[in-house]
C-alpha positions in Angstrom: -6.4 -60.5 -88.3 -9.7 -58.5 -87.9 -12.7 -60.7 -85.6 -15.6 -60.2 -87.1 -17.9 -59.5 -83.9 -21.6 -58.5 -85.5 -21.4 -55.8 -83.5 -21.7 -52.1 -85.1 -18.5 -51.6 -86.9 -19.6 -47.7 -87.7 -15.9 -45.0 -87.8 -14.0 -48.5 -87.3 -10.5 -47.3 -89.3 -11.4 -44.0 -87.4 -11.0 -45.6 -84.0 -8.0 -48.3 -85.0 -6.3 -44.1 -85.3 -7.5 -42.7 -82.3 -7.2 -44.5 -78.7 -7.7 -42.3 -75.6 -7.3 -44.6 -73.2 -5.4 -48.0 -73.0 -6.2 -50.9 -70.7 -3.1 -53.6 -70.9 -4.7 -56.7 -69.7 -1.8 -59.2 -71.1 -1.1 -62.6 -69.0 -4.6 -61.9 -67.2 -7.7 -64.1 -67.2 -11.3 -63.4 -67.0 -13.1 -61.8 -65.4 -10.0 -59.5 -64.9 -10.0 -57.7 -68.3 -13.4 -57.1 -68.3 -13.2 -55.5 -64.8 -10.3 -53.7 -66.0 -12.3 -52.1 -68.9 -15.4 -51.2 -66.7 -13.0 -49.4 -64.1 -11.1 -47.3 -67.8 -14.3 -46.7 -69.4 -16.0 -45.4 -66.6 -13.4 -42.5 -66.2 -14.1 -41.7 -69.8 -16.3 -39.2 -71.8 -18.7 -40.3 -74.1 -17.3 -41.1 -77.7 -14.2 -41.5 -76.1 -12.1 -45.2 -77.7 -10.7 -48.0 -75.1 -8.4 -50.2 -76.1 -7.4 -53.1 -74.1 -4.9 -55.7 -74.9 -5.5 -59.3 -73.7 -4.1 -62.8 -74.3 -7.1 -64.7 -72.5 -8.4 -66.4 -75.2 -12.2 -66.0 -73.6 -11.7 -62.3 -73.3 -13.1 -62.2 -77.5 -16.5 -63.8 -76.2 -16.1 -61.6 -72.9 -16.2 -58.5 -74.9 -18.9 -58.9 -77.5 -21.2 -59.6 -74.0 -20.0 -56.9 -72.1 -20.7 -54.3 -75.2 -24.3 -56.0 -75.9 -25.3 -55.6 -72.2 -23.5 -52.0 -71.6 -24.6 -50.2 -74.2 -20.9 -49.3 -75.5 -19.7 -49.8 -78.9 -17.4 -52.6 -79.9 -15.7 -51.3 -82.6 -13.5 -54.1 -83.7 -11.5 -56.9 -82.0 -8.2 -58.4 -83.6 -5.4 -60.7 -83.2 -2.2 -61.0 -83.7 0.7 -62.9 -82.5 -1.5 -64.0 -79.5 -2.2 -60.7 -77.5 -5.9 -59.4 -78.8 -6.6 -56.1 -79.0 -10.6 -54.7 -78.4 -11.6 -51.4 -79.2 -14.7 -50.5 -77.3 -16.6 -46.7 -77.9 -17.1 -44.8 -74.9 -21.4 -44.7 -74.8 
């Protein structure tokens, strides 16, 4: 199931092919994912796709803040089975 987010959604089937860097957050709560992400994406070139896998529910709201107030893209969020995957563009 795709989240729709509001946020940019520019090269989104583009990213869903290419990750360079995965963040596995599973069983985690905020703001642990987030920090998680901050720590991968800032090791990462610009243009360069995060994904993170969470189950924190929160972590869908969590995202689409921490893109707005960062600067980087979130590319698309989805769901399935209860772990949700964010795709996040490297500013």
């Amino acid at each position: 199931m795709l989240i729709t987010t509001g946020m940019a959604m520019s090269g989104q089937s583009a990213a869903l092919d290419r990750v360079d860097v995965e963040v596995d957050a599973r069983g985690m709560n905020c703001p642990l994912p987030i920090l998680k992400a901050k720590k991968a994406l800032s090791s990462m070139q610009s243009g360069q796709v995060l994904r993170v896998l969470a189950t924190d529910v929160g972590s869908t709201r969590d995202f689409q803040a921490f893109a707005r107030q960062t600067g980087n893209e979130l590319v698309a969020q989805t769901e399935n089975d209860g772990v949700i995957v964010h795709l996040l563009r490297r500013r």
